[in-house]
C-alpha positions, 0 to 999 in steps of 0.5 A, spaced: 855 631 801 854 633 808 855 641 806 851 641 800 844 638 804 845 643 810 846 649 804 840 647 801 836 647 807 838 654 807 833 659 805 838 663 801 839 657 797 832 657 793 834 664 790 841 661 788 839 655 785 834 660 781 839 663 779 843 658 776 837 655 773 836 663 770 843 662 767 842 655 765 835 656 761 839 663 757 845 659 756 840 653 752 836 659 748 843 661 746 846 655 744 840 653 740 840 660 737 847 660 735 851 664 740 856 662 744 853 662 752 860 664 754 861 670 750 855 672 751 855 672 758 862 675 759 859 681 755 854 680 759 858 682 766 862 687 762 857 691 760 855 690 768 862 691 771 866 693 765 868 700 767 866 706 773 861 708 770 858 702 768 858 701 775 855 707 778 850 707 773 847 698 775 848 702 782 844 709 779 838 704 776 837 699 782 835 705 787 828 706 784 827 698 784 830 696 789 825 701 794 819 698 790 821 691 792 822 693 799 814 696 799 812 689 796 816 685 801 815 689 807 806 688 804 808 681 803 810 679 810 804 682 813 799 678 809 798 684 803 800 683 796 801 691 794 801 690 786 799 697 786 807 699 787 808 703 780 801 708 781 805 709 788 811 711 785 808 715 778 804 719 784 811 721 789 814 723 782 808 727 780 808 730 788 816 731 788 815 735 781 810 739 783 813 741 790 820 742 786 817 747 781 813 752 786 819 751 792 825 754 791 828 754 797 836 753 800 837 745 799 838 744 806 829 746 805 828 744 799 830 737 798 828 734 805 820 738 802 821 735 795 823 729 797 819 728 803 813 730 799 814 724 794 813 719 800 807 724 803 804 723 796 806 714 795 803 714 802 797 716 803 795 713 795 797 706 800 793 708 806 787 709 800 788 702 799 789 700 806 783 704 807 778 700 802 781 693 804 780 694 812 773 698 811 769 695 805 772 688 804 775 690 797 782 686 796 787 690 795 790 687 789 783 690 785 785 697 787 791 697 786 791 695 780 786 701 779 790 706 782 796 704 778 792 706 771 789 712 775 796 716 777 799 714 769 793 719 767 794 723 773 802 724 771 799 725 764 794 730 766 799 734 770 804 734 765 799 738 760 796 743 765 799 751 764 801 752 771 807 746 769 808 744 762 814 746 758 813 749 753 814 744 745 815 739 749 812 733 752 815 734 760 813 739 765 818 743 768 825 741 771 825 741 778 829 747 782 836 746 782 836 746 790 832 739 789 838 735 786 841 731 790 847 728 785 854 728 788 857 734 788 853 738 782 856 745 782 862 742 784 863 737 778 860 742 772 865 748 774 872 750 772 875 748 778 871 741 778 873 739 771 880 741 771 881 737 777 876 731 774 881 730 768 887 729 772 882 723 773 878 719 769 875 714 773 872 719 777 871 724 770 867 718 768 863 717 774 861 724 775 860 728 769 858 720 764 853 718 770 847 722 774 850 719 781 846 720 786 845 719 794 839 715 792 842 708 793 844 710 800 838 713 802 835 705 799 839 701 803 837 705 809 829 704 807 831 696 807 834 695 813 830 700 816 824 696 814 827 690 816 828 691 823 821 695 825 819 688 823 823 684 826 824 688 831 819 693 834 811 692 837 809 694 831 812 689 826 809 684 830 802 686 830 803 687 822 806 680 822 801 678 827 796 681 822 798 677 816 799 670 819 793 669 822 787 676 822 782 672 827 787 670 832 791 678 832 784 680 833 783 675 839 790 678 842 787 685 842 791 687 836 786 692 831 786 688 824 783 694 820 789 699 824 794 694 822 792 693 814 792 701 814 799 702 818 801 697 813 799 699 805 801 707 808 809 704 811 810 701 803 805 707 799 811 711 802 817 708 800 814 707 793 813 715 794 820 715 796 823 711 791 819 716 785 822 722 789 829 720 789 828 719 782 825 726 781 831 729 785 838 724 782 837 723 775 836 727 769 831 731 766 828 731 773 821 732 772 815 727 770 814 726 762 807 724 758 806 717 759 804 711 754 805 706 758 807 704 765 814 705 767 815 698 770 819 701 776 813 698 780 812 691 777 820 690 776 819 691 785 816 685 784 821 681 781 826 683 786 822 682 792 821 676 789 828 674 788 830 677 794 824 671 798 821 678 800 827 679 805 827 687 805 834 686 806 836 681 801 832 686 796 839 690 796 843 684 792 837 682 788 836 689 785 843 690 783 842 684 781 836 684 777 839 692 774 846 689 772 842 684 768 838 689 764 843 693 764 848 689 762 844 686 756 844 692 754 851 692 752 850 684 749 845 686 745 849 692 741 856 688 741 853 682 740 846 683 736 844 677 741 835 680 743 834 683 749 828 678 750 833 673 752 835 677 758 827 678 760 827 671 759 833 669 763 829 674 769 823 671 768 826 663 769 829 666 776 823 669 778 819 663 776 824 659 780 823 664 786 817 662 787 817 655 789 821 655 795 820 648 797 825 647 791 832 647 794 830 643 800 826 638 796 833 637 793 836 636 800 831 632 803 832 628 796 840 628 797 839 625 804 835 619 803 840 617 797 845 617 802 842 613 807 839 608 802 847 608 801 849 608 808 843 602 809 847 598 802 855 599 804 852 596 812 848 590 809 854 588 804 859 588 810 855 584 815 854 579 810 863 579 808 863 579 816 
C-alpha cells in the first residue's frame, strides 16, 4: 500500500493511469460492440511491434509528432498556449521544399540548407505570433489559429505556382536527391546493397519496405535539448520566470515582451524542424494541395499533453501515440474493428492527461483509508486489552 501511495503522488502516474483508463474505455466500447478486447488489443500491438518494419515505420510516424509536441510543451511551460504548431510545420515544408528544388548542392550543403531553412521558416512564422502577443496584446491562440488556416493556402498556392508544380499532378516537384536524409539511399537501391539485403531480410525489410530516416534521432536531440535549456540555462529561467508570473519577472528586470518573442520563435522553429525532416526522410518528398489540415500539429498537442508537457517525456508519448494510430490500422483490416475506437481510446487518454490531480487525489484517498484502518485496528486492541 505504502508503494502504491508514493507511485501515485508521482507526476508520471497520471499519464499511466490515463492510459489505463485509455484501454479500459476501448475494451468496454469493444465488448458492447462484440469484439473481443483482447483479440483486438493483441492485433493492436501486433500491428505495432509485429515485425521490423512495423517497428521502424511507429518510430518513422512519431518523428514529426513528437517535435510538435516538444514546440507545444516547451510554449506551455512558459505560459503560451502554441496551438498554431500544424501552420508552422505546413510552413518549414513549404520553405524546405522551395529550398530543395532551387539548390542542389553536395549533401554535406544541402541538407543542413533545406533542413535548416525548414526551421528558419517555422521560426520566424512564431516570432510573428510572439510579435502580435507581446506588442499588441493579441492571445496567441487567435493567431495561431489564423496563421495555421493561411500556411494551408500558402503550401496551396506554392503547389500551383509554374516555377514549382509538377506537371499532371497535385504536388510540387521533389526535392533534389542530395536533401534526402534516409539511411543509406544509394546504397540499399543498388546492386551490391540489394544483393547483400536479401541475404537478410530483416534489414531488407526496414530498408527497402520503409523510408528510415535520420529524423528520429535528430528528435530525441530537440527534446533533450529543449528540456535543458529550460531547466538548465539563464534563458529557460526567464522564460519559465515569464510564464508563472509576468509582473514579477518584470520587477526582476527580465524583458517580458523579449521573453514571449524568444519563446514562440524557439517552438516556431522545432515545428519547422519537424516539417523539414518530413520533406527531407519520407517519401514523395515534396509538398502536396491541401483539403485539410494534416493534423502533425494538433496531433503535437496529444503528445504534449500525454507527455505532461515534459519535453522529454514527448518521446514515449509520441511512440506511443504513432503505435496506436499505426497499429489500429492493422486492427482495423484484419479484424473489421473502426478506427474511431482507436481515436476514441486517444481521446480517453488525453481527456485523463488533463486532469493532473487524478493520480494524487487517489493517493491522498488511499491514505485516509489506511489511517482510518489503522485508528480501528488500535480502538479495537486497546479495548481487548
Amino acid at each position: 500500500m505504502n508503494v502504491l501511495i508514493k507511485f501515485l503522488k508521482r507526476p508520471v502516474a497520471s499519464s499511466l493511469l490515463a492510459i489505463l483508463l485509455g484501454f479500459a474505455v476501448a475494451a468496454a466500447i469493444l465488448a458492447t460492440t462484440g469484439f473481443n478486447p483482447f483479440e483486438t488489443f493483441g492485433t493492436l500491438f501486433y500491428g505495432a511491434l509485429g515485425k521490423p518494419k512495423y517497428i521502424t515505420n511507429v518510430i518513422i510516424k512519431a518523428t514529426p509528432i513528437l517535435l510538435t509536441g516538444v514546440s507545444v510543451a516547451f510554449a506551455f511551460q512558459t505560459g503560451l498556449f502554441n496551438i498554431g504548431a500544424e501552420g508552422q510545420y505546413v510552413l518549414g515544408t513549404i520553405c524546405a521544399t522551395i529550398v530543395g528544388v532551387t539548390c542542389n548542392f553536395p549533401a554535406p550543403i544541402q541538407i543542413p540548407l533545406v533542413v535548416l531553412s525548414g526551421a528558419l521558416g517555422g521560426a520566424l512564422l512564431g516570432a510573428f505570433v510572439g510579435f502580435l502577443k507581446a506588442r499588441f496584446g493579441i492571445h496567441e491562440v487567435i493567431t495561431s489559429i489564423m496563421t495555421n488556416w493561411i500556411m494551408l493556402y500558402l503550401c496551396n498556392f506554392v503547389v500551383s505556382t509554374e516555377a514549382f508544380h509538377k506537371p499532371n499532378s497535385n504536388t510540387a516537384l521533389t526535392v533534389n536527391p542530395s536533401s534526402y536524409t534516409m539511411v543509406l539511399p544509394q546504397w540499399k537501391m543498388s546492386d551490391e546493397g540489394i544483393e547483400y539485403l536479401l541475404k537478410v531480410p530483416w534489414l531488407r525489410d526496414i530498408l527497402l519496405k520503409t523510408d528510415l530516416n535520420f529524423g528520429f534521432v535528430v528528435a530525441i536531440f530537440v527534446a533533450v535539448l529543449a528540456g535543458i535549456l529550460l531547466t538548465r540555462t539563464k534563458l529557460g529561467y526567464e522564460l519559465r520566470a515569464v510564464g508563472f508570473n509576468p509582473e514579477a519577472a518584470r520587477f526582476t528586470g527580465i524583458g517580458v515582451k523579449r521573453s514571449v518573442v524568444a519563446c514562440m520563435l524557439i517552438s516556431g522553429g522545432i515545428c519547422g524542424l519537424a516539417g523539414a525532416l518530413n520533406i527531407t526522410g519520407i517519401s514523395p518528398h515534396t509538398i502536396t494541395t491541401l483539403a485539410a489540415q494534416e493534423g502533425y500539429g494538433f496531433n503535437g498537442l496529444s503528445v504534449a499533453f500525454i507527455a505532461g508537457c515534459s519535453t522529454v517525456g514527448c518521446i514515449p508519448a509520441s511512440l506511443l501515440f504513432s503505435g496506436l494510430t499505426y497499429g489500429g490500422m492493422t486492427v482495423q483490416q484484419m479484424m473489421g474493428v473502426p478506427s474511431e475506437i482507436i481515436n476514441i481510446m486517444i481521446g480517453v487518454i488525453v481527456f485523463f492527461t488533463a486532469l493532473p490531480a487524478m493520480a494524487p487525489k487517489i493517493a491522498t484517498w488511499l491514505e485516509r483509508r489506511k489511517k482510518a484502518r489503522q485508528s480501528i485496528d488500535t480502538d479495537a486492541n486497546a479495548g481487548e486489552a
